[in-house]
Backbone bond lengths (Angstrom), bond angles and torsions (degrees), N, CA, C in turn:
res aa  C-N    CA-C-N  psi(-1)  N-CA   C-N-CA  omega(-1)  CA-C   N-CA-C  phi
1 X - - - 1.445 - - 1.524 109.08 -
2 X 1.428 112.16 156.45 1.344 114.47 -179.58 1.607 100.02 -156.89
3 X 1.721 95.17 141.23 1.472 104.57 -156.73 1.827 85.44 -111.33
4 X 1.401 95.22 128.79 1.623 99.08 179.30 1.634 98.80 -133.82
5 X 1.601 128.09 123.52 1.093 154.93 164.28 1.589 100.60 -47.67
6 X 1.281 117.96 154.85 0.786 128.43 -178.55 1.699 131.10 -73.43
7 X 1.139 95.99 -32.03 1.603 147.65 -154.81 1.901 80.62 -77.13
8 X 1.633 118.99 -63.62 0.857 137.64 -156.49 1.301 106.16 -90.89
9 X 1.465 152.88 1.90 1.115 139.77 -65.11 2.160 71.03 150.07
10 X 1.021 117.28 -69.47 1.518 122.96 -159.74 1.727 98.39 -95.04
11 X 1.062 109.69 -20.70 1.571 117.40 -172.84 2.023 98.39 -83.25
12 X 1.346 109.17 -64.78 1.662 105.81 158.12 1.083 111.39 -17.91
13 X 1.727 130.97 -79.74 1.399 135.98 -171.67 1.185 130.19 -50.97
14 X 1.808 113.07 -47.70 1.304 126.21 151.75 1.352 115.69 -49.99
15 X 1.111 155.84 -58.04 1.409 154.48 159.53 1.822 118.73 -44.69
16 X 1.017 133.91 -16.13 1.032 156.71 163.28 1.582 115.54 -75.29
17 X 1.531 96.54 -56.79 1.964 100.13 -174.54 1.965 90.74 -75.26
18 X 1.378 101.58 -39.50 2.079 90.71 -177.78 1.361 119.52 -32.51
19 X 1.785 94.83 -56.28 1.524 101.72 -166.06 1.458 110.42 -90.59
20 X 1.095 103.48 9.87 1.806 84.57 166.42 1.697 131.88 -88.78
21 X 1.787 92.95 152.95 1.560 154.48 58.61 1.307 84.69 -88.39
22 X 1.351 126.27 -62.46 1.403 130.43 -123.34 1.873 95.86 -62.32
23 X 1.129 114.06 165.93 1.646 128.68 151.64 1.688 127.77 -46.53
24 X 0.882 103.34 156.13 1.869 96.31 176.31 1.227 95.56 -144.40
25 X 1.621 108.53 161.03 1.747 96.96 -170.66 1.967 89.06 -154.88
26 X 1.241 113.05 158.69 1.590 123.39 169.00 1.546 101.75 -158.89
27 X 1.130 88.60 -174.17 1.597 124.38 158.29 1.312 130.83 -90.70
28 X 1.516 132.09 131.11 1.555 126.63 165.24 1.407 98.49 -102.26
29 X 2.012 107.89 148.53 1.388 109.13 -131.47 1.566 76.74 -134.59
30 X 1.236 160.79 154.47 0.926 154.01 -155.89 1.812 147.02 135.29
31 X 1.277 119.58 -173.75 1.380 110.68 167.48 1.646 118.63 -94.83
32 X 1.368 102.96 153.07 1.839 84.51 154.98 1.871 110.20 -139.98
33 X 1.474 107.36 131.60 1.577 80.53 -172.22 1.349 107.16 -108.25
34 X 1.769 120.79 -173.68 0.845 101.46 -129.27 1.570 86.90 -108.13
35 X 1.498 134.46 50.06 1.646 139.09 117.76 1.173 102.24 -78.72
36 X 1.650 136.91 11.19 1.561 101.40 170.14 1.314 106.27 98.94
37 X 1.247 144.10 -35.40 1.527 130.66 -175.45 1.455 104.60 -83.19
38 X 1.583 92.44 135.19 1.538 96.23 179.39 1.547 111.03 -104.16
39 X 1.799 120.48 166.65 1.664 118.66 -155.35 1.916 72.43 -131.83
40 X 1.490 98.56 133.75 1.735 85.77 -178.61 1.778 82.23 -109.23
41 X 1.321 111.69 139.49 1.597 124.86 175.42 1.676 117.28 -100.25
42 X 1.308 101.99 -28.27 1.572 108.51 -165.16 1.973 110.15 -163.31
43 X 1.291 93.51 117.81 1.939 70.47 -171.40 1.736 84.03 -95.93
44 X 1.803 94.62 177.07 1.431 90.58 -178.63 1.238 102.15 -143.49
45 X 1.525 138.42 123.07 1.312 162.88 -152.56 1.513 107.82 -81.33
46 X 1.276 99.69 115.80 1.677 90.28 167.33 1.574 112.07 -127.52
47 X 1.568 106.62 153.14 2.141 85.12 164.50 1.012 108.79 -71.37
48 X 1.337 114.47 152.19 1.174 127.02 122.18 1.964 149.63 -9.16
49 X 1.519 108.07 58.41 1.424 83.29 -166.75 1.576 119.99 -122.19
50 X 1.890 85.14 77.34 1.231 103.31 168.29 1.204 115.57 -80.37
51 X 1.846 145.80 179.32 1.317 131.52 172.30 1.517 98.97 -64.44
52 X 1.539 101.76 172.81 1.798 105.91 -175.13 1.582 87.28 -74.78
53 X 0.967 137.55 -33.49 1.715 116.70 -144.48 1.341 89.29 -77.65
54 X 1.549 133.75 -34.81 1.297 132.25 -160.56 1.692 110.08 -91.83
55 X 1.478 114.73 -7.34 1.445 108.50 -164.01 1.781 110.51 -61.05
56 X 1.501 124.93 -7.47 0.801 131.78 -161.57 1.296 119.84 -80.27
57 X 1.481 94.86 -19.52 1.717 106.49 -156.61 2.112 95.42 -121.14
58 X 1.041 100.86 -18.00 1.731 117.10 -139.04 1.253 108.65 -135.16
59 X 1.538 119.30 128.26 1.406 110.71 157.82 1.248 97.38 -125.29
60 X 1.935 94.80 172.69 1.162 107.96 179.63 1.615 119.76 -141.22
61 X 1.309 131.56 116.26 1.791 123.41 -164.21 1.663 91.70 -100.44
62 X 1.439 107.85 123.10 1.524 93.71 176.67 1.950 107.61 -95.33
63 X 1.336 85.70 154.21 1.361 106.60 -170.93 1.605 113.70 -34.85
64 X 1.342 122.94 -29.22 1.824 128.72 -156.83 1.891 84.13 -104.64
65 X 1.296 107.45 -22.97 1.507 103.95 174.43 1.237 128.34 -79.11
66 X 1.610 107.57 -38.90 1.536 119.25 -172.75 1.816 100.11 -73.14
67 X 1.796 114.62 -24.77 1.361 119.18 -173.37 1.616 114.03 -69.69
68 X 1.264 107.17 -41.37 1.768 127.61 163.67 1.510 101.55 -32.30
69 X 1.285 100.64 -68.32 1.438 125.14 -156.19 1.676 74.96 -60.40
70 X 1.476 136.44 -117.59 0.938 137.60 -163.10 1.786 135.38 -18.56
71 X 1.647 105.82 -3.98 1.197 108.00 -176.18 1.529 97.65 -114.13
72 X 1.213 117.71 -16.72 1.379 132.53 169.77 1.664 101.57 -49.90
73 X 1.256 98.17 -67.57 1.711 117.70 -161.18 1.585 114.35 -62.09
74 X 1.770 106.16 -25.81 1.241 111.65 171.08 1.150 115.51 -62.27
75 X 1.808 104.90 -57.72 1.748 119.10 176.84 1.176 103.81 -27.46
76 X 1.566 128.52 -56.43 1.216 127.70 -152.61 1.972 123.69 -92.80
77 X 2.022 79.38 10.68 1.850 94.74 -179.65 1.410 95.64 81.79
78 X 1.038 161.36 -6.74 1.852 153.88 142.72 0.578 118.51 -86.79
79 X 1.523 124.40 -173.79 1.786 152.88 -171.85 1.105 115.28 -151.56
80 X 1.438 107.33 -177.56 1.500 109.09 -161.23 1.599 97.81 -101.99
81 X 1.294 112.61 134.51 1.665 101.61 -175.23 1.445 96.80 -129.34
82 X 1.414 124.79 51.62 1.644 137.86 -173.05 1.312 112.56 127.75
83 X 2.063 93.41 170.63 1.227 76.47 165.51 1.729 89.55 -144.93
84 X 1.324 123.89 -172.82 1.321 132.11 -150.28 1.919 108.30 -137.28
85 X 1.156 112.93 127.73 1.767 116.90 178.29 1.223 108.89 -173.30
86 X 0.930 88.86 179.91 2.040 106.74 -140.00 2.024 100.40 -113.65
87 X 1.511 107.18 125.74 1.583 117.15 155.30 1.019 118.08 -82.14
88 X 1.622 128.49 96.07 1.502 123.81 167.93 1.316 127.99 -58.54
89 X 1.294 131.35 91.56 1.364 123.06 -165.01 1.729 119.29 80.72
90 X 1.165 108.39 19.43 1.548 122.82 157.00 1.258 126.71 -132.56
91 X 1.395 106.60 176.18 1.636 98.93 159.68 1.045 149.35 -76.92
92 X 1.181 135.70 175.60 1.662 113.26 -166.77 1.496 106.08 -109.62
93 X 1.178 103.71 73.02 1.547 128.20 -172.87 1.322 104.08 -151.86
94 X 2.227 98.38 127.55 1.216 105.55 -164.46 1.564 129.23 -71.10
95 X 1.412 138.58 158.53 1.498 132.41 -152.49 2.073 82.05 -102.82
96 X 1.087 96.80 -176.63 1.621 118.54 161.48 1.266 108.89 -62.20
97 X 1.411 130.64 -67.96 1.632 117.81 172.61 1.336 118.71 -54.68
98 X 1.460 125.48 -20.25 1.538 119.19 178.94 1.990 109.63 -63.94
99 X 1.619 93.87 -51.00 1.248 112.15 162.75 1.788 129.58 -41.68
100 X 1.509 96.58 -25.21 1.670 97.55 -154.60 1.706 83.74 -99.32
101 X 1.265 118.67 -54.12 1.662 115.17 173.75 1.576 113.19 -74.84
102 X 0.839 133.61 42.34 1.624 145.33 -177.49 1.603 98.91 -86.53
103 X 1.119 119.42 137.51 1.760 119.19 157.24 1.515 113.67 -124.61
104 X 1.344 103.77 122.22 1.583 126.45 -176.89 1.893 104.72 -34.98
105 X 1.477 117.86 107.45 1.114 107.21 166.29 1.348 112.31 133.93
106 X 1.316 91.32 -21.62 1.868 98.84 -166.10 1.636 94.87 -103.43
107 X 1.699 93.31 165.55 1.531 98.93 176.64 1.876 97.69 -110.09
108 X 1.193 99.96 139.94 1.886 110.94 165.79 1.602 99.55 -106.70
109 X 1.060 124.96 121.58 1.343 156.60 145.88 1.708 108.98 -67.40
110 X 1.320 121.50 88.00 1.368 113.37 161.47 1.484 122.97 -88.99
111 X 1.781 128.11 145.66 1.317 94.59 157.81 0.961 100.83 -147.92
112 X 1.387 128.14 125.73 1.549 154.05 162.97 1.553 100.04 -18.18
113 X 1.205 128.50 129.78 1.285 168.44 131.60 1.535 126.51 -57.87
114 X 1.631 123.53 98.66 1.414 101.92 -176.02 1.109 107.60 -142.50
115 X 1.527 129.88 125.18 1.482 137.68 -165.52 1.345 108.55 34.95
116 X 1.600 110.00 57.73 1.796 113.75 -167.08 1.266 122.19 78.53
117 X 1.470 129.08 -27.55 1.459 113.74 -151.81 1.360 102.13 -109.53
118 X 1.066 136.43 103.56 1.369 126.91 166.08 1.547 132.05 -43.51
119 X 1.585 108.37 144.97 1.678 89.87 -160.69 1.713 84.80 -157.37
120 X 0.837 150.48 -127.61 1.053 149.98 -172.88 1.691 135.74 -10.72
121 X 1.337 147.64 85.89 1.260 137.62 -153.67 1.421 114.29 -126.70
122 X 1.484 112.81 105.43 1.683 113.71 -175.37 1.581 87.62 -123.93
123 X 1.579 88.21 175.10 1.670 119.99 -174.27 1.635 85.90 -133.12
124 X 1.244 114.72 149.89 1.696 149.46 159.13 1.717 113.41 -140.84
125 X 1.487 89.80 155.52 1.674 110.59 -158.25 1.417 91.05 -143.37
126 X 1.345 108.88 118.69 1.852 122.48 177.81 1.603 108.10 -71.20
127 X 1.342 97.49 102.41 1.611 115.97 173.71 1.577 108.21 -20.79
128 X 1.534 120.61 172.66 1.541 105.25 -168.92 1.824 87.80 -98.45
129 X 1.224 136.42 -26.13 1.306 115.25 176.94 1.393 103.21 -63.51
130 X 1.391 132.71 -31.75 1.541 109.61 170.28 2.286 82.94 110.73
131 X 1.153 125.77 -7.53 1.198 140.54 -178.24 1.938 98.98 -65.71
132 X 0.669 129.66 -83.28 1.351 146.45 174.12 1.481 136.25 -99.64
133 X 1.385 127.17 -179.85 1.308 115.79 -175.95 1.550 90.38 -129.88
134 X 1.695 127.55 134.89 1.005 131.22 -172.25 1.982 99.27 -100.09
135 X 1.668 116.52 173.70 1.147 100.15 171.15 1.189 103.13 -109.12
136 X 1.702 97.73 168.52 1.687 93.43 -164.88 1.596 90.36 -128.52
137 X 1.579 112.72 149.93 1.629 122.34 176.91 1.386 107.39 -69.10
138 X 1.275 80.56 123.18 2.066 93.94 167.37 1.318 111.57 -77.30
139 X 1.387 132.50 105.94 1.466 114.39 155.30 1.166 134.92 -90.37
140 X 1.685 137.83 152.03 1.599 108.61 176.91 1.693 108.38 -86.76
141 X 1.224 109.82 137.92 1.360 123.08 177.92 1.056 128.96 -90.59
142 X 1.288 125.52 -175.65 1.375 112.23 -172.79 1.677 95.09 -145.43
């Protein structure tokens, strides 16, 4: 389970409707305890810097970015417990490459993108064989 604020919750969507067609991608910034449910506190926005032809389909967090992000979250006593991006014109259900770059533990938050408007918002959690991505309950947090 993963408890996502509302606050945080509208900032996803907004970041999602910005970058469209293209994808949008961040960090979820947060707790995780130690059953496993994560508390998301702050997501954190990154571009996109996949090539342009691919931003449509594809994101990309580069490595000196995703490290920012992670020294950020320390500063602030957390970590990154996922991360969050946008289906332009799909559902917000993960593809085979979402699956293939997945890391055991984290939650992905997708949310569907459609003619701009965001509408659909799930979380998935990479099964423990690492086979699939299961879905995971959104709660609102506090």
């Amino acid at each position: 389970m993963i408890a996502l604020q509302e606050q945080e919750e509208d900032e996803i969507r907004r970041h999602g409707e910005s970058e469209y067609p293209h994808e949008c991608c961040g960090l979820l910034i947060g707790r995780l305890s130690e059953s496993g449910s994560k508390q998301v506190m702050e997501v954190y926005p990154i571009s996109n810097a996949r090539e342009e032809e691919s931003k449509h389909n594809r994101s990309l967090i580069l490595p000196e970015e995703y490290m920012r992000g992670e020294r950020y979250a320390r500063g602030c006593g957390l970590e990154v417990v996922g991360n969050y991006h946008s289906h332009p014109d799909h559902a917000a259900v993960p593809s085979q490459f979402d699956l293939d770059h997945a890391w055991p533990t984290w939650s992905y938050i997708i949310v569907s993108v459609r003619a701009g408007r965001a509408s659909d918002l799930r979380s998935w959690e990479m099964a423990a064989d690492r086979s699939r991505f299961d879905e995971e309950e959104i709660s609102k947090g506090n």
